[in-house]
C-alpha positions in Angstrom: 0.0 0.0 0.0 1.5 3.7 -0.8 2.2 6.1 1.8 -0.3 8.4 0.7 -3.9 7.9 -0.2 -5.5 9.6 -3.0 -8.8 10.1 -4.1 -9.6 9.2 -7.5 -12.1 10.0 -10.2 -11.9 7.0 -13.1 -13.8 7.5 -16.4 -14.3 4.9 -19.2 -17.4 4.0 -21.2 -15.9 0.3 -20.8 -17.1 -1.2 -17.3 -14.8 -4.0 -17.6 -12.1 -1.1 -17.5 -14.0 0.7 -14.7 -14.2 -2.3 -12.7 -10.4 -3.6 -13.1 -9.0 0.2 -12.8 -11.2 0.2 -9.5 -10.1 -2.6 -8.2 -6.5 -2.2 -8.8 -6.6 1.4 -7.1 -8.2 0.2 -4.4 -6.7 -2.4 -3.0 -2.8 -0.3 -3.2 -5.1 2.0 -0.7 -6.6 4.1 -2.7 -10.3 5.7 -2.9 -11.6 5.7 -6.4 -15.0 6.1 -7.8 -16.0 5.4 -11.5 -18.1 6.7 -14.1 -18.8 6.4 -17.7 -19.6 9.4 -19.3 -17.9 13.2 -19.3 -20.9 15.0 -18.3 -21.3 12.8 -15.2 -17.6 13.1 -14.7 -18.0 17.1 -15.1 -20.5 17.1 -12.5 -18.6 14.7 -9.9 -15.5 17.2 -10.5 -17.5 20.3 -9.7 -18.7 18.4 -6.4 -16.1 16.8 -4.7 -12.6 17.4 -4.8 -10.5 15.1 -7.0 -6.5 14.1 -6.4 -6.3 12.9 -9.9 -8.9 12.0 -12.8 -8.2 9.7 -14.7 -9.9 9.7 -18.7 -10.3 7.5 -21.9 -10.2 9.6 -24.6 -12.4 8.2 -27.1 -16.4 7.9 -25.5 -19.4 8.4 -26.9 -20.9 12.1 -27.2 -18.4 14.1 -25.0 -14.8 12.8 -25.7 -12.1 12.9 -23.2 -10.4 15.2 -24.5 -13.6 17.8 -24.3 -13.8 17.2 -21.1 -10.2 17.9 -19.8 -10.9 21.3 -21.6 -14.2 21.7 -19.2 -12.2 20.7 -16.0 -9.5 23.3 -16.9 -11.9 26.0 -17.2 -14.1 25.3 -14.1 -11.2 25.3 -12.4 -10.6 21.9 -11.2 -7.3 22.0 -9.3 -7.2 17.7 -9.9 -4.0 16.0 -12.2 -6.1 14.9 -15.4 -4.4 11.8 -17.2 -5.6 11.0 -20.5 -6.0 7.2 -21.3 -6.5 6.0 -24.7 -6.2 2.3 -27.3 -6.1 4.7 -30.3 -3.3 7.4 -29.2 -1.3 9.5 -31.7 1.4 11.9 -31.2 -1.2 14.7 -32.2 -3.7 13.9 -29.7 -0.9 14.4 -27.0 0.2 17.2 -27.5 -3.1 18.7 -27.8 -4.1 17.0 -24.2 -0.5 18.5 -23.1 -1.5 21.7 -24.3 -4.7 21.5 -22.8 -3.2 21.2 -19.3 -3.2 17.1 -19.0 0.0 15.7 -16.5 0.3 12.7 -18.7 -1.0 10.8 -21.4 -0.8 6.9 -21.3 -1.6 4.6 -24.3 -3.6 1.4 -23.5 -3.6 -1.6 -22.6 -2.2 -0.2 -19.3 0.2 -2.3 -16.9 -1.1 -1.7 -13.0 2.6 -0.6 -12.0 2.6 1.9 -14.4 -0.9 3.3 -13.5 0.3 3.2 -9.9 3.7 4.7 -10.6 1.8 7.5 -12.2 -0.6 8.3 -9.7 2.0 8.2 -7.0 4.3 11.1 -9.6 1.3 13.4 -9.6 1.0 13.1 -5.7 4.9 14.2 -5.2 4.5 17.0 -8.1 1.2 18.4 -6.4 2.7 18.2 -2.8 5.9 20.1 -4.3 3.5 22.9 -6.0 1.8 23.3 -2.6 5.7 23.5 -0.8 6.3 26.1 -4.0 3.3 28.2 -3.1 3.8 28.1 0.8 7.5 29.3 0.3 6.3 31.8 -1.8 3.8 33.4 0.2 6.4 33.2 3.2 9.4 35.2 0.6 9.9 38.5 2.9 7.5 37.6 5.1 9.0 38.7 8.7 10.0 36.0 11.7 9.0 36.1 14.7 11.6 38.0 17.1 11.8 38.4 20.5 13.8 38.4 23.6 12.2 39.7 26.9 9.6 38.0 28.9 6.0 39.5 27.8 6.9 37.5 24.0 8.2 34.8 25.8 5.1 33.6 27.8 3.2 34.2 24.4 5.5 32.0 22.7 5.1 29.6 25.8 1.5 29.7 25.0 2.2 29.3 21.1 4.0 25.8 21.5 1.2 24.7 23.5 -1.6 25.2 21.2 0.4 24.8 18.4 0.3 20.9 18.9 -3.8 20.6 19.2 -6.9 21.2 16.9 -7.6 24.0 19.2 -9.1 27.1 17.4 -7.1 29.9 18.7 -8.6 34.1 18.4 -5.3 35.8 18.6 -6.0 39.5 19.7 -3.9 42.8 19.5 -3.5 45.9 18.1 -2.8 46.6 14.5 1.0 45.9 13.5 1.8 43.6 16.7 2.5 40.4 14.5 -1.1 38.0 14.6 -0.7 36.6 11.1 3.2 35.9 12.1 1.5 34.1 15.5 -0.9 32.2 13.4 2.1 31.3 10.6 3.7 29.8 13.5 1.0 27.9 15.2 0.0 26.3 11.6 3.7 25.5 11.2 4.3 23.4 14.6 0.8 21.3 14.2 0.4 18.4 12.8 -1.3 20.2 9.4 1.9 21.6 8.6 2.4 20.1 5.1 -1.1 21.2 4.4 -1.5 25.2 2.8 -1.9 28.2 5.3 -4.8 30.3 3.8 -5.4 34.0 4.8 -8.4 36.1 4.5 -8.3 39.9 6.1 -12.3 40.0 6.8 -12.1 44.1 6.9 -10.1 44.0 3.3 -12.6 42.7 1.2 -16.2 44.1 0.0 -19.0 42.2 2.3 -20.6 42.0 -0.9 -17.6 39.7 -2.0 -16.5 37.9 1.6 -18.7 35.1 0.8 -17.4 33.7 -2.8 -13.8 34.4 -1.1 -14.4 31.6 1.9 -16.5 29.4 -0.2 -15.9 30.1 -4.0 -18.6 30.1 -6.8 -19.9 28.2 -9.6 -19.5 29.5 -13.5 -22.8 31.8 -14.0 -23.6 31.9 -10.6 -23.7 36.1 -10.5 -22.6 38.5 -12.7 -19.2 38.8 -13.5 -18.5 34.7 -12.7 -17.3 33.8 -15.7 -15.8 30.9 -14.3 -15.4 27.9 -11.3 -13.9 29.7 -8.4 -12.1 27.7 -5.4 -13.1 29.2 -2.1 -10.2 30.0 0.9 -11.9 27.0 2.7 -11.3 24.8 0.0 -7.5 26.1 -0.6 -7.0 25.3 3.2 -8.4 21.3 2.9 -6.3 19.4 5.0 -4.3 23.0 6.2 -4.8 26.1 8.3 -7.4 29.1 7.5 -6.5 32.3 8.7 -9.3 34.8 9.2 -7.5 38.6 10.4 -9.7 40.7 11.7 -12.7 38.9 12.3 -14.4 41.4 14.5 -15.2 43.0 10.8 -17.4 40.4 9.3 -20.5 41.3 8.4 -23.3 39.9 10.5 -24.9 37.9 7.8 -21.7 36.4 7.3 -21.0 35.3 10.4 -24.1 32.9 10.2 -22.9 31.0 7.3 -19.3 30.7 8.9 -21.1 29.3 11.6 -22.4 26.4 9.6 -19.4 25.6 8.3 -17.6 25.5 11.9 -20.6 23.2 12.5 -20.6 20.9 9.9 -17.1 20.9 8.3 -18.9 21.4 4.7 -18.8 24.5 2.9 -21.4 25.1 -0.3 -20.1 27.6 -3.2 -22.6 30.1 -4.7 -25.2 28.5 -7.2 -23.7 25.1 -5.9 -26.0 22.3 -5.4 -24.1 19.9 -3.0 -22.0 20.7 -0.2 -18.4 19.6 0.0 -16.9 18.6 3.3 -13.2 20.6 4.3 -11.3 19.6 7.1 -9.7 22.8 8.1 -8.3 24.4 11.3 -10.1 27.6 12.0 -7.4 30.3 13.6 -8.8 34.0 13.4 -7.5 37.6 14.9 -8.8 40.9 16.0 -7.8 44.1 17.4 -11.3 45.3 18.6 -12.7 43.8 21.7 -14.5 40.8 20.8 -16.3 40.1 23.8 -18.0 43.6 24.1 -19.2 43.3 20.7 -20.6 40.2 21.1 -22.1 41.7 24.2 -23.2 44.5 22.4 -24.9 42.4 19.4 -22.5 43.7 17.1 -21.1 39.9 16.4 -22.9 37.0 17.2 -22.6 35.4 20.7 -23.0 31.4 19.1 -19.8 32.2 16.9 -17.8 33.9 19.7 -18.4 30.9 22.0 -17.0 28.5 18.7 -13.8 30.6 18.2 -13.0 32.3 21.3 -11.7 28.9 22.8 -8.4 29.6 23.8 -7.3 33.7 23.2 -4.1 34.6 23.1 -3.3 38.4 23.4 0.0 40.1 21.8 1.7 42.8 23.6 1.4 46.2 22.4 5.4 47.0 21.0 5.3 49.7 24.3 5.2 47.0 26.5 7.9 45.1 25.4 10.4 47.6 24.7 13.2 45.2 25.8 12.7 43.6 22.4 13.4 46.6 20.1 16.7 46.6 20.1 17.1 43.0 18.5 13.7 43.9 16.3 16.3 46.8 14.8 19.0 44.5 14.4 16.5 42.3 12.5 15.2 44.4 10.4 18.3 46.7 9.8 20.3 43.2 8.7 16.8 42.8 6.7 16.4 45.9 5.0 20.3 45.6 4.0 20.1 42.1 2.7 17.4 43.2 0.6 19.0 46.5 -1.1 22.7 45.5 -1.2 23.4 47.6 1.0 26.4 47.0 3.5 24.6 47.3 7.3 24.4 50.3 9.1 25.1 50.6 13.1 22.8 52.3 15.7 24.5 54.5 18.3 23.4 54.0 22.0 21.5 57.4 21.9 19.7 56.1 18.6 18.4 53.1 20.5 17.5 54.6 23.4 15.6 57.0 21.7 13.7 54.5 19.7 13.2 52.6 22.9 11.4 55.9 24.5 9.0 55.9 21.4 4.9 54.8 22.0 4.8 53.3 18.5 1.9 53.6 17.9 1.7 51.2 14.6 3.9 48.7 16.7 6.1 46.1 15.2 5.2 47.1 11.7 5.8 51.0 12.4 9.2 50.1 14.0 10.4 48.0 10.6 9.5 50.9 8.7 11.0 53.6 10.7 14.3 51.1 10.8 14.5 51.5 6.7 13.5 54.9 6.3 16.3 55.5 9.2 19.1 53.5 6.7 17.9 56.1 4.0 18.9 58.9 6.2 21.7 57.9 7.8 24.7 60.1 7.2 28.3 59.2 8.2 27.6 55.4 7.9 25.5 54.9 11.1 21.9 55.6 12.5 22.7 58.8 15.3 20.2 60.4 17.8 19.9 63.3 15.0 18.5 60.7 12.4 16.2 59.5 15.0 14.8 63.0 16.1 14.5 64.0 12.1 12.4 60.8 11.7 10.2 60.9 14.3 7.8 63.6 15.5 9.2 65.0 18.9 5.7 64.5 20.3 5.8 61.1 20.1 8.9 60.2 22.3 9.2 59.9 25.6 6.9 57.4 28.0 3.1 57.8 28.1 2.8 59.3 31.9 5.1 62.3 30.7 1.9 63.8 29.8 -1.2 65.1 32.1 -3.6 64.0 29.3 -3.1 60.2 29.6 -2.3 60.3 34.0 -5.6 59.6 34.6 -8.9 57.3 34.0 -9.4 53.7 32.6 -6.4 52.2 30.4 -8.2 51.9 27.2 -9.2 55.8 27.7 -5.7 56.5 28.5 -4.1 54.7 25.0 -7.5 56.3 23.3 -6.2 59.9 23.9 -2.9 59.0 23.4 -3.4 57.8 20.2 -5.5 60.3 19.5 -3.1 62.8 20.1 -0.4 60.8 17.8 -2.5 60.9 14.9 -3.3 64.4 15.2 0.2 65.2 15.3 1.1 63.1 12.3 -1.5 64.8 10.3 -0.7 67.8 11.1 2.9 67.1 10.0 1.7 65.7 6.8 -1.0 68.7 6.3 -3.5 66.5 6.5 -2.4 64.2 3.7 -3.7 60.8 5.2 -1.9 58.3 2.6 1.1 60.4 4.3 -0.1 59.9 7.7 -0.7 56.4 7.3 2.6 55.4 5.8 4.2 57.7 8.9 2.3 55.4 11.4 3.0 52.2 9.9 -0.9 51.6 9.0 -2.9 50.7 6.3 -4.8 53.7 4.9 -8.4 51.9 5.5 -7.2 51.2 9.1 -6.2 54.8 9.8 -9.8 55.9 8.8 -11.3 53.2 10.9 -9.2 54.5 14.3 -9.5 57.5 13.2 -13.4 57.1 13.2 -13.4 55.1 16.6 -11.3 58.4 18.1 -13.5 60.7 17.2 -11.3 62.3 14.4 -13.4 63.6 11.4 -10.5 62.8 8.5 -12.7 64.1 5.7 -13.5 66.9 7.4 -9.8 68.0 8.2 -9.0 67.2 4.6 -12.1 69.8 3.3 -10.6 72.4 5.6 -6.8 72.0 4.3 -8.3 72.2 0.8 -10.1 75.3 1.6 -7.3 77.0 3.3 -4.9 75.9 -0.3 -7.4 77.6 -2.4 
């Protein structure tokens, strides 16, 4: 029996084929279902999710060939194999071109059936490998050294090991997707994909075909099969960033699928099962919204089963020196460049800084520092011409923030840092945002949470211009 089993799809308008093809798959520990037509086949493909499909050419109405075309443009992810007793170098190449792995000429030997099911296996594991490596190229590692990252990680290796779904919650730039990277990469799914959706990125009018995919036709626009991120993560990890975003509606049909492990694509008519571990992120306050109706209590009680909050980069300002040194050696790496020292002052004045887009701020700031070095090394001069004065120094050096609850004392404090980076910029927000390490939809979002009117500011600049 191989190593790894495969589910099959077999098609032949010959039963005697069907039932010898069946038989041989199965018993080398294989799953393989037959059928005996391409429009049956097409269906099956569109339904369930297919290793490899295996297809005699030559069958009445709908030829093999025909259908490989179909499977490509539906989107069928499975090997196709072309099978045939009448083969010519012409047909071959066409299959080739049409996106079959390989064409074999009957009668077949069982070995070499076997042998090429097991190639397809190895070449579809090594695409998944490709595509993991490249959605980790430049990605950032974890780094860390004091103790507030190292009972995370603690917490991390844990988990890591279980089925456990995890809600990983911080602020914006503290590193979740790296967590969640990590958690999927010590579990037992690691050779599976790790599949990310940012629920607060994408159009609510849209979230749904992204997690479960869509049929050809189904809405306008679909011109063809689309593979939802729950289908991408079979057998893997799906990532779902800021969760807290979903749109209510939404949140019910996750729901199901956390539920019942099947997942149904628009204008599908049969559900297809997905064995997927669930991981999501937030930086709002997850609980109070569930409290306040503004996500559903039955779904916070399915993810929120074992939280694991980040630290804020302020409260773990032991780590920024070695987050420089990473990034610095980083930032060089990637340029050419030859690497630049930070003087003690340097440090210490990055240490004294709230940073207020956190890890993600602070690997910006460390490049656009390299830029203005002068000298060959990163002094307290750079530092100061970098950052806004306003912003340095710790958070009780000011009477605004000495008092209250601490979410109302970060709320003015970041309210006050945005204020002063906008007024830097003259109220140019793409400016701002870049400034602060934040995405420009995120910087409207806080902005909106705080109280600050962006448009409004940007009317009045405009105004002032004229």
């Amino acid at each position: 029996m191989l190593a790894t089993k495969a589910h099959l799809l077999i098609v032949d308008d010959d039963a005697s084929t069907l039932a010898s093809l069946s038989r041989a798959f199965r018993l080398a520990g294989h799953d393989a279902m037959v059928c005996d037509n391409a429009a049956k086949a097409l269906e099956l493909a569109k339904a369930q999710k297919f290793d490899v499909i295996l297809s005699d050419v030559k069958m009445p109405g709908k030829d093999g060939l025909a259908l490989l075309e179909e499977l490509k443009a539906q989107g069928v992810t499975a090997a196709v194999v072309m099978m045939s007793g009448q083969a010519d170098i012409e047909m071959a190449v066409r299959a080739t071109r049409l996106g079959a792995l390989d064409f074999l000429e009957k009668p077949i030997s069982t070995d070499k059936l076997l042998l090429t099911v097991e190639n397809a296996l190895k070449l579809q594991r090594l695409e998944s490998e490709n595509r993991q490596l490249k959605q980790r190229l430049g990605k950032h590692e974890i780094v860390w050294h004091g103790a507030a990252m190292q009972r995370v990680m603690a917490q991390v290796e844990r988990v890591a090991a279980s089925e456990t779904r995890v809600c990983i919650l911080g602020e914006t730039g503290t590193g979740k997707e790296l967590v969640a990277r990590t958690i999927h990469e010590r579990s037992g799914r690691a050779g599976g994909a790790f599949v990310t959706l940012n629920c607060a990125a994408v159009p609510a009018e849209l979230i749904e075909s992204e997690l479960f995919g869509h049929e050809k036709g189904s809405f306008t626009g679909a011109g063809g099969r689309h593979i939802g991120k729950f289908e991408q993560a079979d057998h893997g990890t799906i990532f779902l960033d800021e969760i807290g975003d979903m749109p209510l509606a939404m949140q019910a049909k996750l729901l199901r699928v956390l539920e019942e492990g099947e997942v149904e694509r628009i204008g599908g008519d049969k559900p297809v099962s997905v064995d997927v571990r669930i991981l999501v992120a937030t930086h709002r306050d997850l609980e109070a919204r569930a409290r306040e109706e503004k996500f559903r209590q039955d779904l916070f009680h399915r993810i929120y089963v074992f939280p694991l909050v980040l630290p804020p980069l302020r409260e773990r300002r032991e780590d920024i020196p070695i987050l420089v040194g990473h990034f610095a050696a980083q930032v060089s790496a990637q340029n050419g460049w030859k690497e630049i020292p930070f003087t003690l002052q340097a440090m210490q004045a990055l240490q004294s800084h709230m940073w207020p887009g956190n890890v993600r701020e602070l690997r910006n700031v460390v490049e656009r520092l390299m830029l203005l070095a002068v000298n060959g090394e990163v002094d307290l001069a750079t530092v100061e011409a970098a950052l806004p004065r306003s912003a340095m120094g710790p958070v009780a050096s000011s009477s605004t923030f000495s008092s209250g609850p601490l979410s109302d004392r970060v709320d003015a404090f970041e309210r006050e840092m945005i204020l002063a980076e906008l007024k830097r910029s003259h109220s140019n927000v793409s400016l701002a945002a870049k400034s602060l390490g934040l995405e420009r939809s995120h910087l409207y979002k806080k902005a909106e949470h705080l109280g600050i009117d962006l448009r409004a500011m940007r009317r009045e600049q405009d105004s002032t211009s004229e």
